[in-house]
C-alpha positions in Angstrom: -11.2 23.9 -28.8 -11.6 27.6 -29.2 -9.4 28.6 -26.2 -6.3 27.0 -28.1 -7.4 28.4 -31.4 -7.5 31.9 -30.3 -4.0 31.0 -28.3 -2.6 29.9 -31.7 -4.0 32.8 -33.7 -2.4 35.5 -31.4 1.2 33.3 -31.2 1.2 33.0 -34.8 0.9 36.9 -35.2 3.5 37.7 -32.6 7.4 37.5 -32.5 9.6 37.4 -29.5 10.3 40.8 -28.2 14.0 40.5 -28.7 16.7 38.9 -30.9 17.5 35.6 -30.6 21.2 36.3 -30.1 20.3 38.5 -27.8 23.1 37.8 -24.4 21.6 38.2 -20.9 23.6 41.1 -20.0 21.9 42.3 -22.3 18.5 41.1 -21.8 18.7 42.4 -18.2 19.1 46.1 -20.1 16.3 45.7 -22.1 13.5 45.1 -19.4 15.7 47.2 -17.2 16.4 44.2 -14.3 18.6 45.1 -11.5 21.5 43.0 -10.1 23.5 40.4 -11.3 22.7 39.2 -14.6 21.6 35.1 -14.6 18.4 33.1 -15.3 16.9 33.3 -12.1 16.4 36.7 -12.1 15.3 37.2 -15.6 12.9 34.0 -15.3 11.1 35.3 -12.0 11.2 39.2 -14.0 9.5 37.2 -17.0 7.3 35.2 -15.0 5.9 38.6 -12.9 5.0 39.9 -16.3 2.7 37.1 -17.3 1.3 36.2 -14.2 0.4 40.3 -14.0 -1.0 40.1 -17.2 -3.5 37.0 -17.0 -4.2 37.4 -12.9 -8.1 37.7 -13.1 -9.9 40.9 -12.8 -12.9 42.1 -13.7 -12.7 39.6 -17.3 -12.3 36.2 -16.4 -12.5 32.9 -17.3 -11.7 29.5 -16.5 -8.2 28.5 -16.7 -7.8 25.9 -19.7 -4.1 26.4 -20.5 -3.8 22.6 -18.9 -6.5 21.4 -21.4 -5.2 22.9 -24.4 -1.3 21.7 -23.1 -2.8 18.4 -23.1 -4.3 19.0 -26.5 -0.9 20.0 -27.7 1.2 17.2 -26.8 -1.3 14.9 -27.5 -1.2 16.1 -31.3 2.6 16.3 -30.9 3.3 12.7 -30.2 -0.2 11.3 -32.1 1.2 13.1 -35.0 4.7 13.8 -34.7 3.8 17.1 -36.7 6.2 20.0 -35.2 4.4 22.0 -32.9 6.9 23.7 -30.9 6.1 27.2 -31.3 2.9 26.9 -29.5 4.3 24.3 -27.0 7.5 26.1 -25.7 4.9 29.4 -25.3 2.1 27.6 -23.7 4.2 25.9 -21.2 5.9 28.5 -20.0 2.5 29.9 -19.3 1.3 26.8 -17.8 4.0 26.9 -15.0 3.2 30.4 -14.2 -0.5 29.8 -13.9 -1.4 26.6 -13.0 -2.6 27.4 -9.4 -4.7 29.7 -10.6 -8.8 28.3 -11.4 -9.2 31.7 -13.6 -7.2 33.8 -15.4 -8.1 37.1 -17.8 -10.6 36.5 -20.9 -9.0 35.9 -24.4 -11.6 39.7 -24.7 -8.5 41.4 -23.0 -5.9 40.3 -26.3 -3.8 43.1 -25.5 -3.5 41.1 -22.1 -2.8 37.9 -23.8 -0.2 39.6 -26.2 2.0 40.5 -23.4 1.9 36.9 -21.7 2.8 35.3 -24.5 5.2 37.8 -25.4 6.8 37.4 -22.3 6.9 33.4 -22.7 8.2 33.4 -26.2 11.1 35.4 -24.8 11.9 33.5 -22.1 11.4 30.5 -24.2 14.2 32.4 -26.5 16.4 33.0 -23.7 16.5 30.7 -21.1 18.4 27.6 -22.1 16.4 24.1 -21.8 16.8 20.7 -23.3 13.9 19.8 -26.3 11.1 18.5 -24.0 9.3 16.4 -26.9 11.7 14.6 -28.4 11.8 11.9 -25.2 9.1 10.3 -22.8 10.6 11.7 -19.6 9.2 14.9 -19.2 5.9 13.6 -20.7 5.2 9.9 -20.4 1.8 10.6 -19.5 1.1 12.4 -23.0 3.5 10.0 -25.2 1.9 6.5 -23.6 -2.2 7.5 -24.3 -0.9 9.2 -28.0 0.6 5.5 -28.6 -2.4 3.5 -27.8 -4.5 6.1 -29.8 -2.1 5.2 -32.6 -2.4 1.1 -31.6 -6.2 2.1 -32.3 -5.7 3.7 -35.9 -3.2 1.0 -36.7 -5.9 -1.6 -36.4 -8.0 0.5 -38.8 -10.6 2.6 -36.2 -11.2 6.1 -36.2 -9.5 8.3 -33.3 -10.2 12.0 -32.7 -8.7 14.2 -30.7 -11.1 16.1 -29.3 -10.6 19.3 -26.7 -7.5 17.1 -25.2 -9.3 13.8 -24.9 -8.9 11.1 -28.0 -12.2 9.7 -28.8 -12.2 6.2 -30.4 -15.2 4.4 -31.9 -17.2 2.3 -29.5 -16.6 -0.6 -32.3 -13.0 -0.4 -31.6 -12.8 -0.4 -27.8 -15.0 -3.6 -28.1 -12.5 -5.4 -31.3 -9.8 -5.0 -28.9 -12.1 -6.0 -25.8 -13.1 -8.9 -27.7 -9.7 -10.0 -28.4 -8.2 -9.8 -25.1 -11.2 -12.0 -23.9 -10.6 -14.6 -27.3 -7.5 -14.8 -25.6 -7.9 -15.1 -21.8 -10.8 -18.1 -22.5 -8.4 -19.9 -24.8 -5.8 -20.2 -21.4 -8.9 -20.6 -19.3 -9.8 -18.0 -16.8 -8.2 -19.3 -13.5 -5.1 -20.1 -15.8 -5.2 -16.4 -16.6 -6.0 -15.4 -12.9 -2.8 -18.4 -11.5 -0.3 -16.0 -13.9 -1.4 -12.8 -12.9 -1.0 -13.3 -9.2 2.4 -15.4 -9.8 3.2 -12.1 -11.9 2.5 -9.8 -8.4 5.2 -12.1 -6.3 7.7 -12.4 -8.8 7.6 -8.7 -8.8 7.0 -8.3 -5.2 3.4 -7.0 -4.9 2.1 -8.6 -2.0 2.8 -7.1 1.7 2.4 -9.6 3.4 1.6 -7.5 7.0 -1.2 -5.9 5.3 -2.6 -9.2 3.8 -3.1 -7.2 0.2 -1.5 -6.5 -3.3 -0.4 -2.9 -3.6 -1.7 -2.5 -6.7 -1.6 1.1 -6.9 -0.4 4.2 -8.6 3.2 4.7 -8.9 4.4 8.2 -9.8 8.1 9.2 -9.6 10.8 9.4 -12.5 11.5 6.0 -12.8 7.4 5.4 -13.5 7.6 6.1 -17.3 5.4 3.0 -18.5 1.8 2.8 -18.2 0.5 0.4 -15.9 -1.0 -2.7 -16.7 -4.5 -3.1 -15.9 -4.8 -5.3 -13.2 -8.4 -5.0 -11.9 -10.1 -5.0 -15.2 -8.0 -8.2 -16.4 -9.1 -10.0 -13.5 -12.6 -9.5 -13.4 -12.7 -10.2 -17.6 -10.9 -13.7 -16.3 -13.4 -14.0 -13.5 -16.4 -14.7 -16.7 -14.2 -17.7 -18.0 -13.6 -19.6 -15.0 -15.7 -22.9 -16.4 -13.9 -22.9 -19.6 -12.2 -25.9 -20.0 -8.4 -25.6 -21.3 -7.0 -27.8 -24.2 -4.0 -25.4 -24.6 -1.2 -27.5 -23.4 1.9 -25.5 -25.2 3.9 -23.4 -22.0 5.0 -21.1 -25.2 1.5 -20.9 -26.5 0.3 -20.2 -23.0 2.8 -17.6 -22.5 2.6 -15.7 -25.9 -1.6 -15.4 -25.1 -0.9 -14.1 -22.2 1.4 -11.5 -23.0 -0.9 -10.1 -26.0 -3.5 -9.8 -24.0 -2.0 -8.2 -21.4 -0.5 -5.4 -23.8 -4.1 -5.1 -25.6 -5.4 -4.3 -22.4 -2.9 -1.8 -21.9 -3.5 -0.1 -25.0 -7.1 -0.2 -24.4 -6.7 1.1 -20.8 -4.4 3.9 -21.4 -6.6 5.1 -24.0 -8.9 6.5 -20.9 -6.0 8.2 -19.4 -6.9 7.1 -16.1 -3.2 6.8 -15.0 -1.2 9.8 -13.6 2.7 9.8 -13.5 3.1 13.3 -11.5 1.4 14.4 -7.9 0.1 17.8 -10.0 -2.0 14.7 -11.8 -3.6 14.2 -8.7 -5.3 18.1 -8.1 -8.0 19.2 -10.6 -7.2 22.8 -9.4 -10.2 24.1 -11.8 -13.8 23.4 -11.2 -15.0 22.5 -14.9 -12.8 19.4 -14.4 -14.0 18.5 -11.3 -16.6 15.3 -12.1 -13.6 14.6 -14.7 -11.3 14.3 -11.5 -13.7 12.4 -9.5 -14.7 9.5 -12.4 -10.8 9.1 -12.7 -10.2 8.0 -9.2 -13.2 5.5 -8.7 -12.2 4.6 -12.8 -8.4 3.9 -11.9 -9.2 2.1 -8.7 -11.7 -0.5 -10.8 -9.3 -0.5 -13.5 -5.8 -1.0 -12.2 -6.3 -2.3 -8.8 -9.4 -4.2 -6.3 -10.9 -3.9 -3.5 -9.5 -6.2 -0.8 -9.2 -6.9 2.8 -7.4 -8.4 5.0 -7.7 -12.0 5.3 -7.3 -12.4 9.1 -9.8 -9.4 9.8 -13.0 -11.6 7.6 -13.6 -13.4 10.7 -13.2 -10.8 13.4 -15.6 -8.4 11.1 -18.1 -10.8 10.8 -18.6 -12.3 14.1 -18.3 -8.4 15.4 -21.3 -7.6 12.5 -23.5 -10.4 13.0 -23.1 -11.8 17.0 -26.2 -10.2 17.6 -28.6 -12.3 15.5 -29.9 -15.4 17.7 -28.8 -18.4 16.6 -32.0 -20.8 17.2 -34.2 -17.5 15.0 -31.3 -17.5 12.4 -31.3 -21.3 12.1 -35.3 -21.4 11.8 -35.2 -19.0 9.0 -32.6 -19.7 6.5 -31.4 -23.1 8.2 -28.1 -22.2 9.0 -26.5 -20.3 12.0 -23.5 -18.0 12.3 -21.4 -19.9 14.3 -21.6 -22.7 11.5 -21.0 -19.6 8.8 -17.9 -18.8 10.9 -16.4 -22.2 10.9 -17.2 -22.9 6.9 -15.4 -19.8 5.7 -12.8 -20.0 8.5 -12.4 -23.2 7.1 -12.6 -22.0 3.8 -9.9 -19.2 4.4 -7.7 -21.8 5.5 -7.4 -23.9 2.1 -6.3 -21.0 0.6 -2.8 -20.2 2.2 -0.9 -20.6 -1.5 -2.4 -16.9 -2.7 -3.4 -18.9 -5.5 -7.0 -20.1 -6.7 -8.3 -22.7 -4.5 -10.6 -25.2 -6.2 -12.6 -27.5 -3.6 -15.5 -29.5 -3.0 -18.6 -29.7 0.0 -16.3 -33.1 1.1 -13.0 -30.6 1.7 -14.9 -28.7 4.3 -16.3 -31.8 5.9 -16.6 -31.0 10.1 -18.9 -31.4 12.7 -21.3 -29.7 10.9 -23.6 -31.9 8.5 -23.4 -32.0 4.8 -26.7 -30.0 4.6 -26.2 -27.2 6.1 -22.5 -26.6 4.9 -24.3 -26.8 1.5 -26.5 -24.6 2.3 -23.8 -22.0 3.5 -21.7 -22.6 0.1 -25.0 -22.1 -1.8 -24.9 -18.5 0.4 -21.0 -17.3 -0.6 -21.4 -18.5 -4.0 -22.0 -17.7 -7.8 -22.6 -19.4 -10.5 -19.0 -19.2 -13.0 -21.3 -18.7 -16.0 -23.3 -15.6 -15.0 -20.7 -13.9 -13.3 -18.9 -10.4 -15.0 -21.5 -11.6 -18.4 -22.2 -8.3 -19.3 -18.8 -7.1 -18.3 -16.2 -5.9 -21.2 -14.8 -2.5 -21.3 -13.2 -0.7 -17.8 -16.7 2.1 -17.3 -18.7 -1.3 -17.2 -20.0 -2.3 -13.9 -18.8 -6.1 -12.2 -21.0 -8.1 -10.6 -18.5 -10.0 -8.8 -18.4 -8.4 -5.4 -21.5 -9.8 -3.8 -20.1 -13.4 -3.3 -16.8 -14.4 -2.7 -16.9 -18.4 -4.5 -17.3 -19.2 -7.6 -19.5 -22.8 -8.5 -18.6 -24.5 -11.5 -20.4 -27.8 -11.2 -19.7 -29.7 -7.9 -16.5 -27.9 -7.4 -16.1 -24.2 -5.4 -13.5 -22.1 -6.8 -11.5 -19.0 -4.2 -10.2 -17.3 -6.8 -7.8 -14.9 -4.3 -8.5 -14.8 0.0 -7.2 -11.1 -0.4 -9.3 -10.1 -3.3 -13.0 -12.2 -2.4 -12.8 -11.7 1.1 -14.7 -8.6 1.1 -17.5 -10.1 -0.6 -17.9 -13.0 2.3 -20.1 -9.8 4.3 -21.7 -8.6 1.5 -23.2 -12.1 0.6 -24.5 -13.1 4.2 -25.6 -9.6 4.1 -28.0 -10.6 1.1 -28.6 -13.9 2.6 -30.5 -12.6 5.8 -32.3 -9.9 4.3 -35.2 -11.2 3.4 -35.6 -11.9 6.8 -34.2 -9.4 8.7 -36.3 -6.9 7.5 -34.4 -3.6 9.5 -31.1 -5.5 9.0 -29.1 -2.3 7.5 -30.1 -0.3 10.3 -29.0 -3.1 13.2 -25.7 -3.7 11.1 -25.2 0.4 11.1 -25.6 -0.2 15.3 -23.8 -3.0 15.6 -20.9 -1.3 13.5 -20.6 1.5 16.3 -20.7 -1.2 19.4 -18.0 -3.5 17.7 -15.7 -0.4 17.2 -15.9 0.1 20.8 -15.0 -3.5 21.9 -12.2 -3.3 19.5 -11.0 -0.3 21.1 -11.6 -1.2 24.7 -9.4 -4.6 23.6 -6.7 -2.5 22.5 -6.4 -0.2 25.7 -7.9 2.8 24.1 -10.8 3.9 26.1 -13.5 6.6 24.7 -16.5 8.2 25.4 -19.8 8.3 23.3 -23.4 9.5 23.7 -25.8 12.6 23.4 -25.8 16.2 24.2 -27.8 19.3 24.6 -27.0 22.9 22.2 -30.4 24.9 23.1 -33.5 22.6 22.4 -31.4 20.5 19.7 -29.6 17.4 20.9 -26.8 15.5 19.2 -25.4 12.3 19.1 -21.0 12.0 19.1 -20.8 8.4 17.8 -17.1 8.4 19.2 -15.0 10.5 21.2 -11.2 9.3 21.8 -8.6 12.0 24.0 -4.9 12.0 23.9 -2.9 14.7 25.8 -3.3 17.3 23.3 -6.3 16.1 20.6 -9.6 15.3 20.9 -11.3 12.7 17.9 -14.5 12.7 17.0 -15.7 9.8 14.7 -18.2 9.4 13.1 -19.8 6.3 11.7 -21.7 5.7 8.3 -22.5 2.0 7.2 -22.8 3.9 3.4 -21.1 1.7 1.0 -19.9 2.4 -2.7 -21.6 1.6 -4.9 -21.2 -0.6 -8.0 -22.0 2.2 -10.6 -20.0 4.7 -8.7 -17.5 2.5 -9.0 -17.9 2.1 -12.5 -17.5 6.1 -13.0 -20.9 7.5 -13.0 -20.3 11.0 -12.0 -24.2 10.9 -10.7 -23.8 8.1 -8.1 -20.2 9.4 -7.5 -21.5 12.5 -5.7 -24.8 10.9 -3.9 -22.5 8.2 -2.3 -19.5 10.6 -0.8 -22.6 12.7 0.2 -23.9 10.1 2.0 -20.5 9.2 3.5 -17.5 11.8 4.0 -20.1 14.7 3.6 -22.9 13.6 6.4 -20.0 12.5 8.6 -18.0 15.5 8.4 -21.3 17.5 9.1 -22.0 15.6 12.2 -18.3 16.2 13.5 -18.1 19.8 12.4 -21.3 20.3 14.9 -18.9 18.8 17.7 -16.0 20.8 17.1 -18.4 24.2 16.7 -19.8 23.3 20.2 -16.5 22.2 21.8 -14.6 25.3 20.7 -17.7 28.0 21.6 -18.5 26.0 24.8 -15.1 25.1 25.9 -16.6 21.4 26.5 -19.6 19.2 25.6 -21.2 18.1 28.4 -23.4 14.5 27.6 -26.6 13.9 28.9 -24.8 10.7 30.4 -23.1 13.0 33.2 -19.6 12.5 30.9 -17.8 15.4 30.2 -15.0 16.4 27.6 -13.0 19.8 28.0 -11.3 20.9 25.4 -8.3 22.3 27.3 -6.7 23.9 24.6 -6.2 20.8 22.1 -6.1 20.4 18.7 -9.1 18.3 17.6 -9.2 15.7 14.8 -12.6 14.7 13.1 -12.6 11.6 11.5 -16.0 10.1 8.9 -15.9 6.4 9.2 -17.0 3.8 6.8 -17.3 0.2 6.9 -15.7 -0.4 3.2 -13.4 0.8 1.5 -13.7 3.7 -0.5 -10.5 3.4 -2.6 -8.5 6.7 -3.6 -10.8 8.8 -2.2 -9.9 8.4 1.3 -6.5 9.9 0.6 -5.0 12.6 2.2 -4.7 14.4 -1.2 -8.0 14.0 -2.6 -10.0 14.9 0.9 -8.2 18.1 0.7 -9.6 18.8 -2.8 -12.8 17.2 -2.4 -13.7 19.7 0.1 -11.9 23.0 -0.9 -14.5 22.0 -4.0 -17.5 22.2 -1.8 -16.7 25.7 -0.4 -16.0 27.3 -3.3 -18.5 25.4 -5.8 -22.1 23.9 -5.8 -23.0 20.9 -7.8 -26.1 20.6 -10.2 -27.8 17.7 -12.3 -30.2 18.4 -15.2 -32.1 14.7 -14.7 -35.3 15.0 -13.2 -35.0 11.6 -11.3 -31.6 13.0 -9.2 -33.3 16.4 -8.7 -34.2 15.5 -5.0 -31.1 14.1 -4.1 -28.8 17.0 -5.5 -31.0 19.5 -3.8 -30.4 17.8 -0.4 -26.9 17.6 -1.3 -26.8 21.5 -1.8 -28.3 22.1 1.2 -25.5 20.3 3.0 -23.0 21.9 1.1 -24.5 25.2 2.1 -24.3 24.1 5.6 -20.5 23.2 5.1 -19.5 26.7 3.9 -21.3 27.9 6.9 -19.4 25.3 9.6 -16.2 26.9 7.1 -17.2 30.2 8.3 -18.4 29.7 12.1 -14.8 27.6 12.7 -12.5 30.5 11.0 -14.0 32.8 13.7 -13.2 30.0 16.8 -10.0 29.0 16.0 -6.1 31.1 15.9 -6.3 31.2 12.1 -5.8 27.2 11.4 -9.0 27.5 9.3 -7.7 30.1 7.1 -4.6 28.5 6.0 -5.9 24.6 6.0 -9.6 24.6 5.6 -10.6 20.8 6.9 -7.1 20.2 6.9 -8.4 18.3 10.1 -10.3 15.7 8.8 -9.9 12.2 8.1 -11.9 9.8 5.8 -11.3 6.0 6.7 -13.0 2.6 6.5 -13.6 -0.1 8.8 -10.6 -2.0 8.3 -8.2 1.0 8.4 -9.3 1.7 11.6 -8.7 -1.9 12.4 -5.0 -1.1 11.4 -4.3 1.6 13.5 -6.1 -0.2 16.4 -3.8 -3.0 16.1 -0.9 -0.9 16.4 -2.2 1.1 19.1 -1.5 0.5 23.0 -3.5 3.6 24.5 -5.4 6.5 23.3 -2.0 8.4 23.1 -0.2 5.7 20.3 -3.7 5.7 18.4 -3.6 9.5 18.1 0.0 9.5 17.0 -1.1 6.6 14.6 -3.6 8.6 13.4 -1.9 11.7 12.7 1.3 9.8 11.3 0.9 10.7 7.6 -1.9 13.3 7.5 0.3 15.9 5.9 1.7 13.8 3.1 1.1 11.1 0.6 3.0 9.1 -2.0 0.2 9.5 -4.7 -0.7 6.0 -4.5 -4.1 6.9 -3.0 -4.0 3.6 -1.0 -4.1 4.3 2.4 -2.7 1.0 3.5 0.2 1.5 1.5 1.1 5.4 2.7 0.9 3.9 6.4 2.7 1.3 6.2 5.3 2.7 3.8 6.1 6.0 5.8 5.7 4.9 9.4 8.7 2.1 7.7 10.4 5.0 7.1 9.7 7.0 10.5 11.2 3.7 11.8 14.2 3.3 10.1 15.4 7.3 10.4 14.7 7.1 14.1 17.0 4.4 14.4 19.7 7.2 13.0 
């Protein structure tokens, strides 16, 4: 890369300014440093000097001191060739400048020549232990360097290329192909049986939340790279119908662990993982799309989408109770209240958290064989299409749309957490054909359920239109504590399977259609409420603001994975008011023009709220602003008494996160916490 190339050439012309048995008495002489003489003083003295000296002025460019770090410890541990001249430099430099999105052009050398300068001496001075010799201070760097070594070891080219290592397609798929060789010879429901025995034993099941907290774990004690969890069982998923003639447990058990560390190697060669929460920004704008594909790539990867079991039920009947039952029988035979009782039924077989294998005659009821054949024939797949052209992580799964599996005359539950989400996708796809406006009557019915859930729980709310000039508006949902007002707003939006997959193109169009139109629609609301002082609705309700903070939150009705973290809202916006996003495929022209458009109207909201509000907008742009889904909502409902709990709910762990990115997790894991020290 030609950033760390010039880097190199000036550090290899260039020698500390001062001896190396230089004291720092006598350091503090030299660049003339008042006070007592200690590190501190002579590392914030140093520091000055070379944030001065790269702060962008007139000659800038984008900040790729974290690429070309990568870069360098990459080659470091890939090729254990010394490289600590330009490592101890450049990350001294890093630490100064790593909040900052540009920095001076390698044009101004003379620039350059006193920041590194200035890092080779404090490099010189100030004592530290060897940062490259151990995977503590990098694990990140030292794990994806040893599977791009795993990868030359089994005779495939690797490349390190501007601080990514390329491998050849041919050996992601040997490895791929191996891993699978292995997984069909234990039989895929095996496979899937050890897996989830392997999340018990190692306790990653909550069982209040009815999911596996498969998610990112950063801290000091997270050195390892994770095993990919979500890839591994979606590869088992294609070999459910293999029959298994393995009958050795140490046979069994040495295929399973290969496999599992081949897909480890094979996953940490994307470096999808991070092991720090500065993993988590993207802080410059050339690596934003990078930032985005990681998320959805790690969440597909590592972990899967899930709800809670208990909830399928009460989602579906809140969905679907508006379809009649005599029209839905008359057009695809079946009706809901037989749906409900086949999957409740269903849900019920599988309390092990294990794969459940059935047949029609296990579900046996009231309702005759026909029609509970018919609803099977709805909620399931065949085992030998499903995942086929399935193989490396950035491939897209097709097992989300039904929630069984059919090998033969048996039905197969592979996990109640795991396929329940799938149970409304498939009767989705089973009344379509019928229900010709069915997305838009779902979207409706999405809003009404919300409010029965909430009147249930003691929370009441207001909804409906209002007037600003000749325009009127629509507030989905209005909820008021004593000192906030919440506006939510609902999209049906879902994400999609090649977003999912890391396409940086679908990426964008589906938060657009989600967090972005949502947020738009609240940021109206709180524009009027603050300039007007209240929002009158043409129903004869009224809101006044009274001085209250106000929350806006953009609903969905699945989840959207890591990106309805704290964190990663924060990001994703301060990206949309500083940036605008382009695409040179004539097919996604329309879309990314309606997308700048809304960004444009963003930066205005941005600029219209700084002006209404005491300077909350200035420090925490959107800082107010939530992005949930259906069944996170659901959560907070369920702990919530009255309007005042929910808000406190709400607001519980808006200001911090774990870095898991799993919003289940942060809730349940802090407010635990709040618990405990309140007991105190």
């Amino acid at each position: 890369m030609e950033f760390l190339e010039k880097y190199k050439a000036i550090v290899d012309e260039l020698c500390p300014s001062i001896d190396k048995s230089i004291d720092l008495y006598s350091a503090f002489v030299k660049y003339e440093i008042e006070g007592e003489p200690n590190n501190y003083f002579l590392d914030v003295h140093l520091s000055g000097l070379i944030i001065e000296a790269l702060k962008c002025n007139e000659n800038c460019e984008m900040n790729q001191i974290k690429k070309a770090r990568d870069h360098l410890l990459f080659d470091f541990y890939f090729t254990e060739n010394s490289l600590k001249s330009y490592l101890d430099t450049l990350e001294v430099i890093y630490v100064c400048t790593q909040l900052d999105s540009l920095i001076a052009s390698f044009d101004e050398e003379e620039k350059w020549k006193i920041a590194i300068k200035a890092a080779m001496d404090h490099s010189l001075i100030i004592e530290k232990p060897n940062l490259y010799e151990t995977t503590i201070d990098h694990p990140r760097h030292y794990n994806v360097a040893k599977s791009a070594k795993f990868f030359q070891s089994e005779g495939f080219n690797v490349n390190l290329i501007e601080g990514k290592f390329i491998v050849d397609n041919s050996g992601l798929i040997k490895v791929c192909n191996d891993i699978e060789t292995r997984i069909k010879l234990i039989g895929g429901k095996k496979f899937i049986k050890m897996l989830l025995d392997s999340f018990y034993e190692n306790q990653l099941f909550d069982k209040k939340l009815g999911r596996f907290l498969l998610n990112r774990k950063l801290g000091l004690d997270q050195d390892d790279p994770l095993p990919p969890f979500g890839y591994l069982l979606n590869l088992a998923a294609k070999y459910t119908y293999h029959k298994v003639t393995i009958d050795s447990p140490k046979l069994i058990d040495y295929l399973f662990s290969t496999a599992l560390e081949k897909a480890i190697y094979l996953s940490s060669i994307y470096d999808l993982q991070p092991y720090n929460t500065d993993e988590l920004t993207y802080r410059n704008l050339d690596i934003f799309v990078e930032f985005i594909r990681g998320i959805a790539l790690f969440d597909s990867t590592f972990s899967i989408i899930q709800l809670k079991p208990s909830n399928v039920l009460r989602i579906l009947k809140g969905l679907f109770d508006w379809i009649d039952a005599n029209k839905m029988e008359s057009s695809i035979g079946v009706n809901l209240n037989q749906i409900i009782e086949v999957v409740s039924k269903i849900l019920g077989l599988s309390n092990k958290f294990e794969p459940v294998v059935f047949t029609v005659d296990d579900l046996s009821s009231e309702i005759d064989i026909d029609s509970i054949k018919k609803i099977l024939e709805m909620l399931s797949i065949d085992g030998k299409i499903i995942n086929q052209d399935y193989h490396l992580p950035t491939d897209k799964t097709n097992f989300i749309f039904k929630p069984l599996i059919k090998n033969g005359e048996e039905y197969l539950l592979l996990s109640y957490s795991w396929c329940s989400p799938a149970f409304y996708e498939a009767i989705m796809s089973g009344l379509r054909d019928n229900y010709p406006n069915l997305e838009s009557k779902v979207g409706l019915e999405l809003e009404e359920y919300i409010k029965k859930e909430l009147s249930n729980a003691g929370i009441t709310f207001t909804s409906g239109f209002y007037k600003s000039g000749r325009k009127k508006f629509e507030c989905d949902l209005v909820i008021e504590s004593e000192q906030t007002v919440v506006f939510i707003e609902i999209k049906k939006k879902a994400f999609t399977r090649t977003a999912k997959a890391g396409d940086e193109i679908s990426l964008i169009i589906d938060l657009s259609k989600s967090l972005l139109d949502a947020t738009l629609q609240s940021g109206q609301h709180e524009i009027f409420i603050r300039e007007n002082e209240h929002i009158q609705f043409v129903n004869n309700t009224k809101i006044d603001l009274k001085g209250r903070s106000i929350i806006r939150v953009a609903l969905t009705l699945l989840d959207f994975g890591g990106f309805q973290d704290n964190t990663v809202i924060d990001e994703l916006f301060r990206m949309m008011l500083i940036s605008d996003v382009y695409v040179n495929r004539d097919e996604y022209e329309a879309d990314f023009k309606k997308i700048q458009e809304k960004m444009s109207k963003l930066k205005d909201q941005y600029i219209n709220l700084k002006q209404c509000d005491d300077g909350f907008y200035e420090r925490l742009p959107f800082h107010n602003c939530w992005f949930l889904s259906l069944p996170q909502l659901l959560m907070l409902i369920d702990d919530s008494t009255d309007n005042d709990s929910f808000v406190s709910n709400l607001k519980s762990i808006r200001g911090i996160s774990s870095g898991s990115l799993d919003y289940y997790y942060d809730y349940t894991h802090f407010n635990k916490m709040f618990d405990i020290k309140s007991h105190y």
